[in-house]
N, C-alpha and C positions, 0 to 999 in steps of 0.2 A: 938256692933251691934244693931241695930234698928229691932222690930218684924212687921210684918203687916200681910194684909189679903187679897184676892183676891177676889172681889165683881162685881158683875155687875153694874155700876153706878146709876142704877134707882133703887138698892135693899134696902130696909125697913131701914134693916140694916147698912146699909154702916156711914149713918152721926151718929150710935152709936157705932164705932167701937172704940172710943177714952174712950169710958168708958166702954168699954168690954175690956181694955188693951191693943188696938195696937197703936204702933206710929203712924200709915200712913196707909192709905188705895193703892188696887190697884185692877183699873179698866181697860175693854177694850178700844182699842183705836178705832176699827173698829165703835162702837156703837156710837161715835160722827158724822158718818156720816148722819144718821139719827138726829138730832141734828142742828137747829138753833143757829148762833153765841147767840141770845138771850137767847136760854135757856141752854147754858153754861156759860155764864154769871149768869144767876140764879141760878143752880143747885152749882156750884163755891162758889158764898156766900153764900148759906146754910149749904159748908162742913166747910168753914171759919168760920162760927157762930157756928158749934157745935163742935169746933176745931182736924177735920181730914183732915189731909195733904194728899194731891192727887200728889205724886211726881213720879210715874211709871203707866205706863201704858202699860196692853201687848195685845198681838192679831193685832201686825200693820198690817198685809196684810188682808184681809176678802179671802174666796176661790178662790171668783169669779176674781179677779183679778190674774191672771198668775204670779209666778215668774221662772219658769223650763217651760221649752221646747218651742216648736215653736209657739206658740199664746201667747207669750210676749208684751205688749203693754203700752212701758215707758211711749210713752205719758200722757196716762191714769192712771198711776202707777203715772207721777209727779205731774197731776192734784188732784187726790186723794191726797198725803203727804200735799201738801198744803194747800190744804182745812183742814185738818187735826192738821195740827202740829201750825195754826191759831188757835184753839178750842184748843187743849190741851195746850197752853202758856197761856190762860184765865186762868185754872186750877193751875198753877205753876209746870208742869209736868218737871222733870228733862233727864227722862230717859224711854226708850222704853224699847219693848224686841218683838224679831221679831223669834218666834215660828210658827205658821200660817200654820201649817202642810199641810194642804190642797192647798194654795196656791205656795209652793215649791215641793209637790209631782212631781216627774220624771213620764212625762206620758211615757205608755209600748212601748220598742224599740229606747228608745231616749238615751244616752248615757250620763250616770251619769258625766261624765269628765266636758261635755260640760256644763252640769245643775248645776256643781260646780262653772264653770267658769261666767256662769249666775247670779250664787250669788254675786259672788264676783265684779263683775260689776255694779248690779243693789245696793250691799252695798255704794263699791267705789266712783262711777260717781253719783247716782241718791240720796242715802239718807244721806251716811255722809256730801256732802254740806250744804242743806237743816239744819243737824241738829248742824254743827258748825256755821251758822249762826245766829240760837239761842239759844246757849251756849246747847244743849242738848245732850244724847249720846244715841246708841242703843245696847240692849244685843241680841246676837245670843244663842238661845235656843236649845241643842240638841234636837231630841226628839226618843223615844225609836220606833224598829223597827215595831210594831204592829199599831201607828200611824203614821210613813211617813216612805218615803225610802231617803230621803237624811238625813245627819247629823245628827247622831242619839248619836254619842257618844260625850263626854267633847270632848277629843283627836282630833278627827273631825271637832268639832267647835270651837276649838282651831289654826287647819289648815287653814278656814277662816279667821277667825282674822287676821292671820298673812299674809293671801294673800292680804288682804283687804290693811291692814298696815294704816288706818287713828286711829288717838288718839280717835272720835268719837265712833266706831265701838269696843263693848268689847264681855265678854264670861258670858255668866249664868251657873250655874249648879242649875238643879232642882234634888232633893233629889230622886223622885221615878222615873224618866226616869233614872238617872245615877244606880240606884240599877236593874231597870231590866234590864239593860244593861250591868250588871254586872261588874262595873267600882269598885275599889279600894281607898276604902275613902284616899287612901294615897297619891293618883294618885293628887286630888286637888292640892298640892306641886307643880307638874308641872307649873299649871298655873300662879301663882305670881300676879304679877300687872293686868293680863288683866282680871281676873276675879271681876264683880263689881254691879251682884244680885244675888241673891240664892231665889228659891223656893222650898218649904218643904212638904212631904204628906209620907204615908205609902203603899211602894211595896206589903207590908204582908196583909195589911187590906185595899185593894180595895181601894187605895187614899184618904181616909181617913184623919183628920188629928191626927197630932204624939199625944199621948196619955200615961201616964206612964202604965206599962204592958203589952201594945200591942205588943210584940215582938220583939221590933226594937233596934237599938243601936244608938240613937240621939246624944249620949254626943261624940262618936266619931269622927262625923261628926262636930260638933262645934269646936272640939277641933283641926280640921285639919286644918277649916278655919282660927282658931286664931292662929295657929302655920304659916301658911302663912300672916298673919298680916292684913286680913279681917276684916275692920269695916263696913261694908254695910249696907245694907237690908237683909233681908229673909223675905219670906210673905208663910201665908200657902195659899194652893193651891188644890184646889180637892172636894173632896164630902164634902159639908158643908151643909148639910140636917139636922144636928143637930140643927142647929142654935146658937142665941147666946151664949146660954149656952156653946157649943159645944164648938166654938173659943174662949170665955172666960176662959176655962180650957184648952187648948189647949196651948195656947197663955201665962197662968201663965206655966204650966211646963217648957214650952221651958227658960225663962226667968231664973229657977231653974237649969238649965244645965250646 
C-alpha cells in the first residue's frame, strides 16, 4: 500500500510532502476551476521537481453544482468535468473520488429513491465516459450522516457501484465516516475488487490524524484491507493543523502497522 496526504493544492506544504514521507499527494479537484490551463501546467512542474505525485484528486462536484433533486443541470455538470478532467491530466491524476456532500444532499421532500437514481445516472451516462476516455476512474465516498443524507455507509456505496456497473466507477472507504457509522472493520471483506482508495483520520480525536496512543485500533483496519488483497492508496485526511511535523509522524506510524 502506498501512504499519502490530503492537501489543498496551493498549500506550503504539498511540494514537501515527499520528504515528510508520503508517496503522493492529494488534492481537490473543485479548486482547478479557479485555475488557468497555464498554471496547472506550472504548479504540475513544481510538484514534478520536488518529486510529489498528484495521482488523486477528491471534492469533484463543488456545492453549487446540483447532483440530487430537481435543479439538476447535466449540461452544466458536463461542461464543468471537462474543463476539469482537461487540468487534472496535466497533473497525471489517475483517480477521482466523488464525496461532494453538499452537492448530492437530498433537498427536504424530494424522495431519497429518485436522488439514488440521480446518482447513478449522472455516475453512468455523465462521468464514467468522460473518465474511460482518459484511462481515469472515480471513487464513491460514503459519507457519515451528520455531513449528507445520502450514502452514508460502505454497504450503500457499494449499492451504487453495483447500479452503476462501469469498470470506471469504484468504492472508497474513509476510516472516520465508516467508524461513525458504525460499520465493522470486517465488513471491508464484503467489497473485494471494487474497493480502490482508502482515506484515514481519527473518529475519537476530532479527525485528527491516526497517532500511536490516541485510542484507536489502526492495525486492524490494515489488516482487513490486506486480507482482501488491497494495494492502493490510503491518504490521511482531516485536521492537519499540526502541520508538517504532524503528517510526518503520522505518516511514519502508519507505515509501522
Amino acid at each position: 500500500m502506498k501512504l499519502g496526504c490530503c492537501l489543498s493544492i496551493h498549500h506550503e506544504l504539498f511540494p514537501r510532502l515527499a520528504e515528510l514521507g508520503a508517496d503522493y499527494g492529494e488534492a481537490g479537484f473543485s479548486a482547478l476551476e479557479d485555475m488557468s490551463l497555464s498554471q496547472c501546467r506550472q504548479r504540475a512542474a513544481q510538484l514534478k521537481s520536488a518529486g510529489v505525485p498528484l495521482p488523486v484528486m477528491n471534492v469533484l462536484i463543488p456545492g453549487r453544482l446540483r447532483l440530487t433533486g430537481p435543479e439538476v443541470d447535466y449540461p452544466a455538470l458536463d461542461r464543468y468535468l471537462d474543463q476539469g478532467l482537461e487540468k487534472a491530466a496535466l497533473f497525471g491524476v489517475e483517480l477521482l473520488v466523488l464525496g461532494s456532500g453538499a452537492a448530492r444532499m437530498v433537498p427536504d421532500g424530494f424522495s431519497k429513491e429518485e436522488a439514488f437514481r440521480q446518482m447513478a445516472f449522472f455516475c453512468g451516462e455523465h462521468l464514467a465516459p468522460r473518465l474511460e476516455q482518459r484511462s481515469m476512474a472515480c471513487c464513491i465516498e460514503p459519507l457519515n450522516k451528520g455531513e449528507c443524507n445520502l450514502l452514508n455507509t460502505c454497504q450503500e456505496g457499494f449499492a451504487l457501484v453495483r447500479e452503476v456497473d462501469r469498470p470506471s466507477i469504484r468504492l472508497l472507504v474513509d476510516l472516520y465516516h465508516f467508524d461513525l457509522e458504525g460499520e465493522a472493520r470486517s465488513s471491508l471483506l464484503d467489497y473485494g475488487p471494487a474497493l480502490a482508495h482508502a482515506h484515514i483520520a481519527s473518529a475519537k480525536n476530532h479527525r485528527r490524524p491516526p497517532l500511536p496512543g490516541d485510542g484507536e485500533d489502526y492495525g486492524e483496519f490494515f489488516s482487513a484491507l490486506r486480507k482482501l488483497g488491497y494495494q492502493g492508496r490510503v491518504s490521511l485526511e482531516g485536521d492537519l493543523s499540526g502541520g508538517g511535523e504532524q503528517i510526518q509522524a503520522s505518516l511514519a506510524y502508519l507505515r509501522g502497522l
